[in-house]
N, C-alpha and C positions, 0 to 999 in steps of 0.2 A: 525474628520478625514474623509477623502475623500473616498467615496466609491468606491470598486476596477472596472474596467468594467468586466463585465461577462467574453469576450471572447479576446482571444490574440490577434492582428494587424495581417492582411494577412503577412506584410514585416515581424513579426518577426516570422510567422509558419513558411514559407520559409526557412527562415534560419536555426529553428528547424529541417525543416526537409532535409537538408543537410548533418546533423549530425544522425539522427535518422536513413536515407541509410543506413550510413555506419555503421551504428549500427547493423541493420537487417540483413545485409550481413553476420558479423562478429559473431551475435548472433547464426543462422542456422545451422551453424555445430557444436556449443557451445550444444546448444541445444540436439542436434542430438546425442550427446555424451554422455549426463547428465547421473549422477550416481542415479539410480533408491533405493529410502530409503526404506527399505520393510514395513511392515505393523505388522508386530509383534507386539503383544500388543498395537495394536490399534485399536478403533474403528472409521472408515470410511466412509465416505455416498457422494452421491450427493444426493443435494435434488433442491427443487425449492419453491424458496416462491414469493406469491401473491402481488406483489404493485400496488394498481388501478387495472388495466385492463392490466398490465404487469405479465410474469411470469419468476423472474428472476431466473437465475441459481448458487446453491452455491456451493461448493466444504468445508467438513468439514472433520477434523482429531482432536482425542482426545484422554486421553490416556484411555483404556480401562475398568482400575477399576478406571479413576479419580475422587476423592471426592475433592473440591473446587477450580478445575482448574483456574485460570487464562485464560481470554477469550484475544486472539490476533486478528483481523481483516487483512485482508491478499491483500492490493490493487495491482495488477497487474500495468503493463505497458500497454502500448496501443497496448499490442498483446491478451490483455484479460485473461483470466482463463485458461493458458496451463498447459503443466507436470510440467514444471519446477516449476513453481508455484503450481503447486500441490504438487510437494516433499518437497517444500519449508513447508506447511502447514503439511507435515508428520514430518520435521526434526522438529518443532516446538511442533508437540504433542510428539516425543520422550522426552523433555525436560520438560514436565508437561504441557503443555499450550491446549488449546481447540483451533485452530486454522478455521477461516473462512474464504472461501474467495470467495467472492461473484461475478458475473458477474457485472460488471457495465455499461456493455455496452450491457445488453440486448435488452433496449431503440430502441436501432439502428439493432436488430439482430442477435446483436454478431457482433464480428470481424473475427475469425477463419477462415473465408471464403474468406478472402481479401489477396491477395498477393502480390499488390503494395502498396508499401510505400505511395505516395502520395494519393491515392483512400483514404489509411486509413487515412493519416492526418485530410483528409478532413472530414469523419465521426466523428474522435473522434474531432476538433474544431466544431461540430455542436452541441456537448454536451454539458445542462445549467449544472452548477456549483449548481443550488438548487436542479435539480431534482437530480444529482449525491450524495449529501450527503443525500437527504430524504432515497434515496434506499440505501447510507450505515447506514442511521439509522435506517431501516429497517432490514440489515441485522443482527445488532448488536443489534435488539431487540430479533429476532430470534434465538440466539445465546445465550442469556440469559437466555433462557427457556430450552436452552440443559442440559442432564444429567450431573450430575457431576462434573458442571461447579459455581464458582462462580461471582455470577451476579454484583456484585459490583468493579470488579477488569476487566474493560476493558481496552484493547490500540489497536493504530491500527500502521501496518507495510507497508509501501510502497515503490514498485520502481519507478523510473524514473518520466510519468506522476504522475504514484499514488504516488509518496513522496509528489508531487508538493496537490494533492489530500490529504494527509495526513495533512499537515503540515493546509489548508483550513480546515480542519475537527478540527484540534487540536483548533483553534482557533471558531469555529462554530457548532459543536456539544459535547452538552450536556453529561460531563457521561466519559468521554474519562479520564482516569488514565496518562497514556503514551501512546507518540509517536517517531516514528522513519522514517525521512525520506531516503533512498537512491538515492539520487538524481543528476544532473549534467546536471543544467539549468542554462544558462545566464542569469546575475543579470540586464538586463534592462525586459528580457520574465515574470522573479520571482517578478519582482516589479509593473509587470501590474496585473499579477493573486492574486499574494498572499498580495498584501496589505493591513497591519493592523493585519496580524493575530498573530505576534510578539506580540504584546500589549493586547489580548484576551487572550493569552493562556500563561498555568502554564505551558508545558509539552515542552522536548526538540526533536533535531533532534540533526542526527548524519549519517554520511557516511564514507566510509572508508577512503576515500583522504581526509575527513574534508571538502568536497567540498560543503557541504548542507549549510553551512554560506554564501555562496554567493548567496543563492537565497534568503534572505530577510534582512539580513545586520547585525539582531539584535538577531536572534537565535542564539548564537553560540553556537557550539556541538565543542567534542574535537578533538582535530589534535594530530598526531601521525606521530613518522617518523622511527619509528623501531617495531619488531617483541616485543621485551619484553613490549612496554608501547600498545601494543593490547591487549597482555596477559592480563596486569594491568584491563585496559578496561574491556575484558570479565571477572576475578574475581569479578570486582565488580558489573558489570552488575545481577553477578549471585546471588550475596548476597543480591541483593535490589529487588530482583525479586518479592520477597513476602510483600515488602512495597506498590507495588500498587495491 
């Protein structure tokens, strides 16, 4: 099989980032608004672990007296490690899960500090694809050694970028149980990045529109067109939880 290139074509970040504008626009007050998960019976940290001569930054939520949690991995969008995604990692430890979710853009600095769109595109297309999964498996070694957590039952969760990052992880790192991407990339951008990783990996993707089938052709995750077959969805999601 043809190996994938590293990095996407200038003409198709462009176009990403078209869509990503108006994404950012429409996210900001979304954001601005988010419903804060409190921390009740959780235990919570930042921390910061060592890769090379990087010190990345993580963000962790667990449940407090967890005894053999389930570890989730927590990849951000190309806004990086903000609240949302922090409560994201808290609604997840309410639900038993040891939730992580690591900086991956520390490489560069971080992002948080960037508030044109295009400045960021241009960061995060500078980013290699190996060093990005070494430092999530990095994070997810970290994470293994957490209290309460069991080591054997990892997945990792992504948006947007990070689905697209998820979905290369599923297929490329070692160890991975389950994945889930949420994602909603054009299937010529999914087919430069994510080449091959259909054929590597046991583990599926899933988004709410069903839209995460179009970035590789061959995962399909399920579609849905009403309230009751989500329901469906999450009952069973919930019962299989403790299969991986």
């Amino acid at each position: 099989m043809t190996r994938a290139p590293e990095c996407m074509s200038r003409r198709q970040w462009l176009a990403a980032g078209a869509t990503l504008a108006g994404y950012a626009l429409a996210a900001a007050p979304s954001l601005a608004q988010a419903v804060r998960t409190d921390e009740a019976g959780l235990a919570t940290s930042r921390s910061e672990i060592t890769v090379g001569d990087v010190a990345m930054p993580v963000y962790e939520a667990r449940p407090a007296a967890a005894d053999k949690a389930p570890i989730v991995m927590l990849v951000s969008e190309i806004w990086g490690v903000h609240e949302y995604i922090r409560d994201c990692a808290r609604r997840f430890a309410k639900a038993g899960y040891c939730a992580v979710a690591p900086e991956l853009f520390a490489r560069a600095g971080g992002v948080a500090q960037i508030a044109d769109t295009q400045t960021l595109l241009m960061v995060v297309n500078n980013q290699r694809r190996e060093a990005l999964l070494g430092d999530l498996r990095a994070a997810m070694d970290w994470a293994r050694r957490r209290p309460g957590v069991n080591a054997e039952r990892v997945g990792v969760n992504g948006w947007c970028w990070g689905g697209a990052l998820t979905i290369q992880a599923a297929a490329r790192v070692p160890g991975l149980r389950a994945a889930v991407a949420w994602s909603r990339i054009s299937s010529s951008a999914a087919s430069t990045s994510l080449s091959g990783a259909s054929s590597r990996s046991s583990t599926s993707s899933a988004s709410s529109d069903g839209s995460a089938g179009e970035m590789t052709g061959a995962i399909s995750p399920p579609r849905w067109s009403s309230s009751s077959s989500r329901s469906r969805l999450s009952k069973r999601s919930r019962r299989r939880r403790s299969d991986w």
